[in-house]
N, C-alpha and C positions, 0 to 999 in steps of 0.2 A: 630454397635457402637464401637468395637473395631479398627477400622482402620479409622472411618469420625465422628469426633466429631461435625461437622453440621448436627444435625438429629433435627424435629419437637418435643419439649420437649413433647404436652401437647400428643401427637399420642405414643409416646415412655411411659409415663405414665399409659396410657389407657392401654396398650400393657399387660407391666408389671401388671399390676393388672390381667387382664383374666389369663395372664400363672401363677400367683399366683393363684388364683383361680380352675386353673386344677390341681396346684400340690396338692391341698388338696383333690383333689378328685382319684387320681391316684399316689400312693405312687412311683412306676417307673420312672414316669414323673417327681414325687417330685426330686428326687433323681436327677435326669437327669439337671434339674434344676438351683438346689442348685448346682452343678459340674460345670456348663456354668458359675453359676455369681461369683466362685472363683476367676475371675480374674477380674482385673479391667475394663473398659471401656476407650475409645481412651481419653487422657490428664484427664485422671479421672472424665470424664462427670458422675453426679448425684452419686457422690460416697456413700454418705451418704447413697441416697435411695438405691444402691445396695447393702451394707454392711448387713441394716436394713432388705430390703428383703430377703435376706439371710440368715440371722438368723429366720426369719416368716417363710419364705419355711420348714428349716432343722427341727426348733420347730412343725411346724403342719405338715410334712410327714413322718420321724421318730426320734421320739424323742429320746427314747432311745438313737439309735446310730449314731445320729449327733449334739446333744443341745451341749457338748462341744466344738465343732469344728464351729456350728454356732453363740456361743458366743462369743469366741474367740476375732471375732476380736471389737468388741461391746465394749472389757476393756480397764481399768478401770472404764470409764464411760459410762455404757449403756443410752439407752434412757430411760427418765422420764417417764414411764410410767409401771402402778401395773400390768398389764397382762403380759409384757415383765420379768417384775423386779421379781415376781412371777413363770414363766416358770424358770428364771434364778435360784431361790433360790434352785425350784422343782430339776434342773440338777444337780446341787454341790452336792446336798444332797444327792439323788441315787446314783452319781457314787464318793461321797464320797472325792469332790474334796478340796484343801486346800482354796478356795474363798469365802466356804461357807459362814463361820462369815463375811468377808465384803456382802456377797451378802442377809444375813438376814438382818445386820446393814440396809442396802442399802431400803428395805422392808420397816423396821420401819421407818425409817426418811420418806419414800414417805407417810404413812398413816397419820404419825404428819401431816406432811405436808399439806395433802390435809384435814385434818380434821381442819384444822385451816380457812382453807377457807372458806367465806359468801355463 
């Protein structure tokens, strides 16, 4: 996918899910992983989705010593979602980073938010 942006999306999906799936279960692998999806994809095929699994990867194989570098590129606006936005609040705050207040703000407004919902 880095050199033939014509690949079978729904096959290349699939894909990425199983090798997310091993990196939760083999932090090596995790690592290994998270290292390959640093770079982009040929004309930035599914950028999103690699950015996204790449913070999932770094998040569930170590957190400690990658939640900075897997959020990274996720700012200003991470994705809407409380397990994400939550992991994110968890990292600022252990390593003490200056984001933290937007990334509690960030917290609050998703619970309003979803609490307003039917």
């Amino acid at each position: 996918m880095r050199g033939d942006p014509w690949v079978h999306r729904p096959l290349v999906l699939r894909t990425l899910s199983a090798l997310y799936t091993e990196a939760t279960r083999d932090p090596a692998f995790g690592r290994a992983f998270f290292d390959t999806l640093s770079e982009p994809f040929a004309v930035r095929i599914l950028e999103d989705t690699r950015i996204t699994l790449r913070a999932q990867v770094g998040l569930s194989s170590d957190f400690a010593g990658l939640c900075g570098e897997a959020l990274a590129p996720l700012e200003p606006w991470p994705p809407w979602n409380r397990e994400l936005l939550e992991a994110r609040r968890r990292c600022y705050e252990e390593s003490a980073d200056a984001r933290l207040t937007r990334a509690r703000a960030d917290l609050v407004s998703f619970d309003a938010e979803t609490a307003l919902r039917p």
